[in-house]
C-alpha positions in Angstrom: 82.9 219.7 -53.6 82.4 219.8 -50.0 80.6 216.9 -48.4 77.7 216.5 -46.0 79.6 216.1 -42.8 81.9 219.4 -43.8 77.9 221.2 -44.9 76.7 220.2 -41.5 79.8 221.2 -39.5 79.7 224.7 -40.8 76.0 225.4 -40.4 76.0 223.8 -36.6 79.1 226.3 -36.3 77.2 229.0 -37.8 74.1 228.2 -35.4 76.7 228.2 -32.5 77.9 232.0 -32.8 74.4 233.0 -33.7 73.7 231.2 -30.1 76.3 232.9 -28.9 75.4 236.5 -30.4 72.4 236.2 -29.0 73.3 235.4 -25.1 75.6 238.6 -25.3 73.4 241.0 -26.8 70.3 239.7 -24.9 68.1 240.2 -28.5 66.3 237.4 -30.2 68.6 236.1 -33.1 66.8 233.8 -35.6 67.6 231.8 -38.9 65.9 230.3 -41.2 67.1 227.2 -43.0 65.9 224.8 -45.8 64.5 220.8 -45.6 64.7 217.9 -47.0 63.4 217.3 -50.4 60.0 215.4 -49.5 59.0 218.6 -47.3 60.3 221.1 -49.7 56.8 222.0 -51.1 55.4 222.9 -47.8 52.6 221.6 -47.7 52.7 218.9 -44.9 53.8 218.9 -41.6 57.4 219.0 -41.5 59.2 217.3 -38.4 62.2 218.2 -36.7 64.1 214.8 -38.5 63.1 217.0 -41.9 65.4 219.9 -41.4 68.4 219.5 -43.9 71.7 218.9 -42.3 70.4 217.7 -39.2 71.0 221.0 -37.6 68.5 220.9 -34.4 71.5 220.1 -32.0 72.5 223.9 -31.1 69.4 225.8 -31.4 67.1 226.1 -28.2 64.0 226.7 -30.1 63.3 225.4 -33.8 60.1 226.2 -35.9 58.7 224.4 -39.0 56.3 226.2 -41.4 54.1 224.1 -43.4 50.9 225.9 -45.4 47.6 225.6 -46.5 46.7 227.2 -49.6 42.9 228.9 -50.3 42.9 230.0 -53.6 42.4 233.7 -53.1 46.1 235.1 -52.9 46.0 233.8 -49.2 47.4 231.1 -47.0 47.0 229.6 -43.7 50.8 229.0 -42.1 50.6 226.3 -39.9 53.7 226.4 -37.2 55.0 223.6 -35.3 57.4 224.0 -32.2 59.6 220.8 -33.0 62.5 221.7 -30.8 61.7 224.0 -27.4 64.4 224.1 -24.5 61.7 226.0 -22.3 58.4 224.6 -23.1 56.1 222.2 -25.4 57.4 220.4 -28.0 56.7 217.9 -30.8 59.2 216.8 -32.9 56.5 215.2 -35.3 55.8 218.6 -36.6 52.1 217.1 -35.9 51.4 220.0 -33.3 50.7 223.4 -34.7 49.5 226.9 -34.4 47.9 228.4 -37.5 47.8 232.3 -38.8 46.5 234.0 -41.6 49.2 234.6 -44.1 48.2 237.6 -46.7 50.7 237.4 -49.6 49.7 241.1 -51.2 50.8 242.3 -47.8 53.0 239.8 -46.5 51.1 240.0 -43.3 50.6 237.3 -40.3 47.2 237.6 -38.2 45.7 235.4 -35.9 43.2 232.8 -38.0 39.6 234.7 -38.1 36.9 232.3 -37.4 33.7 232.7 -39.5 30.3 232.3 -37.6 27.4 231.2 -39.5 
């Protein structure tokens, strides 16, 4: 059995030719990865400490998905830009942007405001 240092090498080396895919080809490369256990429900913010193996270090830009649920087969996905070379960041997981998440359709919209 392989141990955490030997599970976090190979993902960070993994992450580095995915890095390195992407600078080559000039297209958007991304991957998605799991957390740790108190953020593996999803249903609180997760921060960038939370990612499992530690493996923010080679990525530019890192995402963390956390989701409200409504009770009528759709979700709110709230996503928070933890790790961002180029721009805002908050590695709380605090800051995030939230989208309609249909699960019949799997598809992502911006969140529609009702107006009473």
């Amino acid at each position: 059995m392989r141990d955490a240092e030997s599970y976090t090498f190979g993902l960070e080396g993994m992450l580095s030719y995915l890095n390195e895919m992407a600078r080559e080809t000039g297209a958007h490369v991304m991957a998605m990865h799991h957390v740790v256990g108190e953020y593996a429900d999803g249903l609180k913010p997760i921060p960038q400490s939370g990612l499992k193996g530690k493996v923010s270090r080679v990525p530019s830009l890192v995402l963390t998905i956390h989701k409200e649920i409504d009770g009528m087969d759709s979700r709110i996905l709230n996503i928070s830009p933890v790790k961002n070379r180029e721009g805002f960041e908050d590695s709380s997981g605090e800051t995030f942007a939230s989208f309609d998440f249909d699960t019949r359709t799997m598809r992502i919209s911006d969140v529609q405001e009702t107006f009473m």
